[in-house]
N, C-alpha and C positions, 0 to 999 in steps of 0.2 A: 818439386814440380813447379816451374814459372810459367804461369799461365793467366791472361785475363780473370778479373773479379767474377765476372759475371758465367764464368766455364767453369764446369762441373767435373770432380774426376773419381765421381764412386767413393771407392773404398779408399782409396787413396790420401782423403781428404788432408789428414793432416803431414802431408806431405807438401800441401799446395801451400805456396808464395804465390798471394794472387795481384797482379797489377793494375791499378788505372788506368787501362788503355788495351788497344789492339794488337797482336803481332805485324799485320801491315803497315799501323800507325809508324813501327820500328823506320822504314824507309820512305814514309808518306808525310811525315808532321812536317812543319815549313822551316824546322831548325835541320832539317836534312835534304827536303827536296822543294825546289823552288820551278815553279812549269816555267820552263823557256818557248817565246811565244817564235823566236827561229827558228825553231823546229815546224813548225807548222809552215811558215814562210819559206820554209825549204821542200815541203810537200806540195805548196800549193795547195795548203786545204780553203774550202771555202768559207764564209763567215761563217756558216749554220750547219752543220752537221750531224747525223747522229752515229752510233754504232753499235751494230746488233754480235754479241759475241756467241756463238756455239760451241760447246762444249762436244767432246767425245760420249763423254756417259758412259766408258768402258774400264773405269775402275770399280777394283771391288766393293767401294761403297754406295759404288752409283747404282749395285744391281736391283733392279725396279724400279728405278726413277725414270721420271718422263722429263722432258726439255720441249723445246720448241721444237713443232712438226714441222714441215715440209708444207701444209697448208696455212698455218699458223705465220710460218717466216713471209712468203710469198703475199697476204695481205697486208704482212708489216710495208712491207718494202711501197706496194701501192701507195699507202696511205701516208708515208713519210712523203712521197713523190707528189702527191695531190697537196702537201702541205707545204711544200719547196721546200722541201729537207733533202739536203745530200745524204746519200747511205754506203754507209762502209761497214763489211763483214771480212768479221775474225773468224775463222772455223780451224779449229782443232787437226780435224780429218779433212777427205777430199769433199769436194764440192759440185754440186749440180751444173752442167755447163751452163744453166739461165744464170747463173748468182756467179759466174764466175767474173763479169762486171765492176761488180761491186765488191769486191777482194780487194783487202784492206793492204797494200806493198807497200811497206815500211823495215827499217830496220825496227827489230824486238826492244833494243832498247831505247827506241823514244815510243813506246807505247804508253808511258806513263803522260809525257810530255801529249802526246795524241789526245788519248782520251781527257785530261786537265780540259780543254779549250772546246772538249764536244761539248752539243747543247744537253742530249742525255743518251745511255745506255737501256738495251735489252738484251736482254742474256738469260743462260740457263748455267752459269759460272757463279757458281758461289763468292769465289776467290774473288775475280774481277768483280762482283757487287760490293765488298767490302771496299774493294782500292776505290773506286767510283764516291761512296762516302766519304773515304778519307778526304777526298779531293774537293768535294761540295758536289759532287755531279750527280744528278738526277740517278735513280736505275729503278728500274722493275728486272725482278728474277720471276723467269716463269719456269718453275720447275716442282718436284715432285717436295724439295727439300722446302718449300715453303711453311714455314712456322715453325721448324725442327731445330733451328740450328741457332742457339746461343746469343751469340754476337750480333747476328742478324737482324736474332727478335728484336734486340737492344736499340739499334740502331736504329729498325725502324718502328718499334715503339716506343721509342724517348725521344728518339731526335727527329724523326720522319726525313730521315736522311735515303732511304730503299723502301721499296716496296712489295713483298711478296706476294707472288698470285699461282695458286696451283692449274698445272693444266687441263685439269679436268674443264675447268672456268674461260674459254678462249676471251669470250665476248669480256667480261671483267677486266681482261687485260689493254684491250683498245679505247673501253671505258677510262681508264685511270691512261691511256697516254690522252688520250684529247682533253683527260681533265687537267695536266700535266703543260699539253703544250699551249694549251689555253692562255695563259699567265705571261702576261707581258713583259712579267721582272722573276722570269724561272729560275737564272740566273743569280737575281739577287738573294733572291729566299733562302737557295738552296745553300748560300754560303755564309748567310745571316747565320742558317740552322751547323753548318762546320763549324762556325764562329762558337757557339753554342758548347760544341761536341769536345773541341779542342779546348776550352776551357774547364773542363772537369778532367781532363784527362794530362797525361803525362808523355816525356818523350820519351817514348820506351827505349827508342836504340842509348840516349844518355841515361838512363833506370840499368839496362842489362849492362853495358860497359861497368859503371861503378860496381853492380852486383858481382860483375864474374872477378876484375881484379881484387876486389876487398871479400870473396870467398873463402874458406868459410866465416869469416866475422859479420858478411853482409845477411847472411841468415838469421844471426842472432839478433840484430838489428831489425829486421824486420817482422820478424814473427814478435819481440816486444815494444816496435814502435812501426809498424803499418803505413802512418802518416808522411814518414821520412821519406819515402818515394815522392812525395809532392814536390822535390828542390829539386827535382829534373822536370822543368816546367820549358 
């Protein structure tokens, strides 16, 4: 089982090859994906933006979890607009015709390129919080999954790269955007703290390439020497 250090797999254990790094990192570290700033120039986005993503919440592990309400989205929006922040939303599913506006029309795949150049992210997307780290970009996840999940914690306890805030907490969550957008050099910090994250870590898509052609020998190898994943830097 190839999976990040820091992810747990039961019984399993000694099954696991555990990696320095993310599965997102695989398509996100800068030896694979570099933000192209023409993309943006071809949307016409504005200097400052932000992006609120909505998730569905209709998989089976989302059963009980909360995301961002309906009341909850609608005072973001204000308060990005009071702050001359452009706002663009992703939504999974269909959309309220007030938010239909602010719908994000982009090809899918420069979504990566997109969000690279936003000023920050809010979501109830797990997934999309981790790519938002990979990339240096701000995010608050407001969702049910806050504190539970691995990676996450990781992230945003060692690198304060995300931010997690359960929705029971609304007010908590506009607390830390104003503390957020407060910061004059949000931007810098937050890629200071990537700078950071990428330097302990590896490039995973060049870790799994070598792992899968030199299988099974690359097992042996790592289960007696762990370290050797570090020469895919």
């Amino acid at each position: 089982i190839l999976c990040p250090v820091v992810c747990k797999v039961g019984k399993w254990n000694d099954k696991k090859i555990g990696y320095a790094g993310y599965m997102k990192l695989a398509y996100l570290h800068p030896n694979v994906f570099i933000p192209d700033e023409s993309i943006i120039k071809k949307y016409h986005f504005p200097e400052k933006y932000v992006i609120i993503r909505i998730a569905r919440l209709t998989a089976h592990h989302d059963i009980g979890i909360k995301g961002i309400s309906d009341d909850t989205l609608k005072r973001m929006i204000t308060s990005f607009k009071e702050k001359g922040l452009e706002v663009f939303l992703s939504a999974e599913g269909q959309v309220q015709d007030v938010y239909k506006p602010y719908l994000l029309h982009i090809d899918p795949t420069d979504m990566h390129n997109v969000l690279s150049f936003s000023s920050l992210l809010v979501c109830d997307s797990q997934s999309m919080s981790v790519e938002a780290a990979m990339l240096g970009v701000p995010s608050l996840r407001f969702s049910s999954f806050a504190g539970k999940i691995s990676v996450l914690e990781e992230l945003e306890n060692k690198y304060q790269l995300t931010f997690g805030i359960n929705p029971e907490d609304p007010n908590k969550l506009f607390e830390k955007l104003d503390e957020l957008l407060e910061l004059s050099n949000l931007h810098e910090v937050f890629q200071k703290r990537r700078k950071k994250m990428l330097k302990e870590k590896i490039d995973v898509s060049g870790f799994l390439t070598w792992f899968i052609e030199n299988y099974p020998k690359s097992v042996k190898i790592m289960k007696e020497n762990p370290d050797y994943q570090y020469r895919f830097k």
